[in-house]
N, C-alpha and C positions, 0 to 999 in steps of 0.2 A: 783745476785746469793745469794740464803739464806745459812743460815746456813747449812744445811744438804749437800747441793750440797759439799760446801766447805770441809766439813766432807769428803765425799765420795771421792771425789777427790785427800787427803790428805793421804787415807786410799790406793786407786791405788797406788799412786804413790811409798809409803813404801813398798807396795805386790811387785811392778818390783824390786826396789831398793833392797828388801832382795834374792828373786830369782835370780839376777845378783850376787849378792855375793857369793851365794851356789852353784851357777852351778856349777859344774863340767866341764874343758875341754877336752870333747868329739870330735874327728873328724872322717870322713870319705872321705877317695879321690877313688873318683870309683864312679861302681854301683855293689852290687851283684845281680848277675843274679841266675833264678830258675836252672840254669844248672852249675854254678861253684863250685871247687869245695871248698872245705875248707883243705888249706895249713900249716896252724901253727897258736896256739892261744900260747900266751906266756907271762908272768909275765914278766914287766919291774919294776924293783925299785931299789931304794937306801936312806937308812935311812937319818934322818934329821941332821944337826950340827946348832949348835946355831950360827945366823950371816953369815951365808955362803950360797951362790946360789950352789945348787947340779945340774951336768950335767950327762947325760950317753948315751951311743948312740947304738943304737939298729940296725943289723944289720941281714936282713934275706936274706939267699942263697938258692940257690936249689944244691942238690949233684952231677946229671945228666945235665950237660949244655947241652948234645943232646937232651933230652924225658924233659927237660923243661917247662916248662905249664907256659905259659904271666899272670901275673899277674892283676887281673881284680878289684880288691879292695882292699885296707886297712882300718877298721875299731880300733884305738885309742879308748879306755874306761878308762878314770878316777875314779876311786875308791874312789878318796878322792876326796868328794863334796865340799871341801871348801878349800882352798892355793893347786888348784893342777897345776900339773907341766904343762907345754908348749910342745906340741911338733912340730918339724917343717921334712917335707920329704926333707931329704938333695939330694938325691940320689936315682934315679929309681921309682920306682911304679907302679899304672896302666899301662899297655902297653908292660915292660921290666919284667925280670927273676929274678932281685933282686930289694929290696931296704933297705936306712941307713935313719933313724929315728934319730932326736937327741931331746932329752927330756930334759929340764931346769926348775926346780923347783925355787919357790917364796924362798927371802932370810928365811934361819931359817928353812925350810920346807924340805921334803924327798918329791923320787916320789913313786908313785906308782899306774900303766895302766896295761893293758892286751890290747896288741895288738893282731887281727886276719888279717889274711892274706886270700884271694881266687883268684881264678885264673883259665883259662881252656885253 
């Protein structure tokens, strides 16, 4: 292997290693389909405290338990590309009428996503 390969190689590896770091956690549980519809887009956050893991739990219902619409995706977006929060689906989703989201931010950090919701 000459030099240059070595180079190159050294050069990949740094390009993954900084893009793993900035990613953002983004998820999505579902699929949206061209016919669903769009339910609620909604700001989750809570500011940072120095030394402390910040939790918050996100909780979307429908008004009408009868005219209900099943819920066909959730889409999670991180805003903060770099220390962003976790989220994990506690409860419902795809399939059901509601679901509870619970979001845990990196110690020291705040969260802050825009979750959307669709459904038909």
């Amino acid at each position: 292997m000459g030099f240059h390969s070595i180079t190159l190689v050294g050069l990949l590896l740094c390009a993954v290693g900084l893009a793993t770091v900035h990613a953002g956690n983004d998820y999505l549980w579902g699929e949206i389909g061209p016919n669903d519809y769009h339910l609620a887009k909604d700001t989750v956050s809570k500011a940072f405290f120095v030394g402390l893991v910040q939790t918050k739990k996100y909780v979307f219902k429908q008004k009408d338990n009868l005219d209900a619409l099943t819920i066909t995706a959730i889409k999670v977006t991180d805003k903060k590309k770099s220390h962003g929060a976790t989220a994990v689906l506690v409860s419902g989703g795809p399939g059901s009428k509601g679901a509870t989201i619970q979001f845990t931010s990196e110690r020291g950090y705040g969260i802050k996503d825009v979750v959307e919701i669709w459904g038909r």
